[in-house]
C-alpha positions in Angstrom: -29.6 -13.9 -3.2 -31.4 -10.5 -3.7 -28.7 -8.9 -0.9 -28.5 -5.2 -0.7 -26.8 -3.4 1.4 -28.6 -0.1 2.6 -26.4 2.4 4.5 -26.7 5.7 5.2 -25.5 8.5 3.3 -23.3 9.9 6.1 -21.7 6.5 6.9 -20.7 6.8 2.5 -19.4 10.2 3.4 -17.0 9.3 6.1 -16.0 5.9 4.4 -15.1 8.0 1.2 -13.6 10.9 3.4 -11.3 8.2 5.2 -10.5 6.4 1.6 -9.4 10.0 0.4 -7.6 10.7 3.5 -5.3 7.6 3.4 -4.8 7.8 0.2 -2.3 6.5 -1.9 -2.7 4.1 1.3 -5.4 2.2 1.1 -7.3 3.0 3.9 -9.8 0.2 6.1 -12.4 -0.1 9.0 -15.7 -1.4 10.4 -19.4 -0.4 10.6 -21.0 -2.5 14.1 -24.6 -3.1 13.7 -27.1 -4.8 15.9 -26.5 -8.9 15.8 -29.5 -10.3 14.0 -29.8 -7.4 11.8 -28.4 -5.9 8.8 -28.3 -2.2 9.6 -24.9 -0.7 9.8 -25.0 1.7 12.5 -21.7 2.6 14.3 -18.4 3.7 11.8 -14.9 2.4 13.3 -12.3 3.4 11.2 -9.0 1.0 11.2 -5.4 1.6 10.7 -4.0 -0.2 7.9 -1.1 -1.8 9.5 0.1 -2.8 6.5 0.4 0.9 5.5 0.5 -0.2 1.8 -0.8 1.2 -1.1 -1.8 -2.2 -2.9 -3.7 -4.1 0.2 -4.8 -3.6 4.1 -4.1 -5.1 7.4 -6.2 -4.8 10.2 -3.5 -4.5 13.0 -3.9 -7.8 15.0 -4.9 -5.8 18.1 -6.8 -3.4 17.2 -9.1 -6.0 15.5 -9.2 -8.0 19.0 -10.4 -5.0 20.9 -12.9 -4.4 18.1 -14.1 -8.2 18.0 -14.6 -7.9 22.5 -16.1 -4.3 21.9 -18.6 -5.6 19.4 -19.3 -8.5 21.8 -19.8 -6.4 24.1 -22.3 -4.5 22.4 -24.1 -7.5 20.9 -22.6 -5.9 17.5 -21.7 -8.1 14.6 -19.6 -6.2 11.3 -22.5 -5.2 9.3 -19.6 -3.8 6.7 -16.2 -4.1 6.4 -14.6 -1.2 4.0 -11.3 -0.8 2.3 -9.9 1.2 -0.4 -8.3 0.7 -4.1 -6.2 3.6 -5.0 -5.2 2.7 -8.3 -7.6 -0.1 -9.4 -10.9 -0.1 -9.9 -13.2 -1.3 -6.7 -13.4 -4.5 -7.1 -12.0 -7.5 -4.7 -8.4 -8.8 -5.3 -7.2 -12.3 -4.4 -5.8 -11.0 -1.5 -8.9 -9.5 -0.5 -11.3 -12.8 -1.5 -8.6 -14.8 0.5 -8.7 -12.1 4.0 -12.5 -11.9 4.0 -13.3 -14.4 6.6 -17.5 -13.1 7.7 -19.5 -14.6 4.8 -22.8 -12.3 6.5 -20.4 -8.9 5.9 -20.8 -6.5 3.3 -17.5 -6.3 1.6 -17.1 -2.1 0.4 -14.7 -1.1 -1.5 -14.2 2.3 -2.6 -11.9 3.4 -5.6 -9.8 6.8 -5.3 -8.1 6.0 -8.4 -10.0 9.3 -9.8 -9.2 12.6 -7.6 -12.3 14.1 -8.8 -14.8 11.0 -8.5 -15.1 7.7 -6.4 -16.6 4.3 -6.9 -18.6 2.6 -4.1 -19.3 -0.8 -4.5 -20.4 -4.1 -1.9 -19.6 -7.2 -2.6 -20.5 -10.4 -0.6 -17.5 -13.4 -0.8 -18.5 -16.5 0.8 -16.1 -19.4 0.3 -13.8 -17.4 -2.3 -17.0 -16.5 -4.7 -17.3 -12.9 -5.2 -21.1 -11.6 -5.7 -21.8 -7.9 -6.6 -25.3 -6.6 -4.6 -27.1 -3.4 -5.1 -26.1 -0.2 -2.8 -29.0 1.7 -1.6 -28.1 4.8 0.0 -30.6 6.2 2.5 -31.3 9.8 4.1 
């Protein structure tokens, strides 16, 4: 489909500085854009409610308040991140079977490696994963 996702490098840095921060949790959130667009402007960074190191749970309110906030705001999730601390990023079943926006970019970060990270998007629409391009502006 020729998808990319372009984000800015400061939105990387505080998605990575989360992942690292939660780890070995893996760690979770949400970057609101403008509906109708694909710009990823404002970071929200979740609790894992699942507080698990092998998958994430948005806690059931917190992602209620984010869906009327972003309604609000005429926001839509541009992304929606989470973490692998000791696999590679890539989606699990779990993951392929919780992603529920087919227009999100699915980011995964790996902190398998203290001393590097992997940042990947992935698009999964009806349980098909599909790799896309990161461009990373600014």
């Amino acid at each position: 489909m020729g998808d990319v996702l372009r984000i800015r490098r400061e939105l990387v840095d505080e998605i990575v500085a989360h992942a690292r921060r939660d780890h070995p949790d893996e760690a979770c959130g949400v970057i609101a854009g403008p509906e109708g667009s694909d710009s990823p402007e404002r970071y929200i960074p979740m609790l894992n409610a699942a507080r698990s190191p092998t998958f994430y749970e948005f806690d059931s309110g917190d992602l209620l308040k984010l869906y009327r906030e972003m309604d609000a705001n005429d926001e839509v999730p541009v992304v929606i991140y989470h973490s692998h601390t000791a696999t590679d990023a890539y989606p699990s079943r779990t993951d392929v079977s919780y992603a529920s926006e087919p227009d999100a970019h699915y980011v995964l970060v790996s902190t398998k490696d203290p001393d590097s990270h992997q940042f990947r998007s992935y698009r999964i629409v009806d349980g098909e994963i599909t790799e896309e391009p990161v461009e990373i502006i600014g």
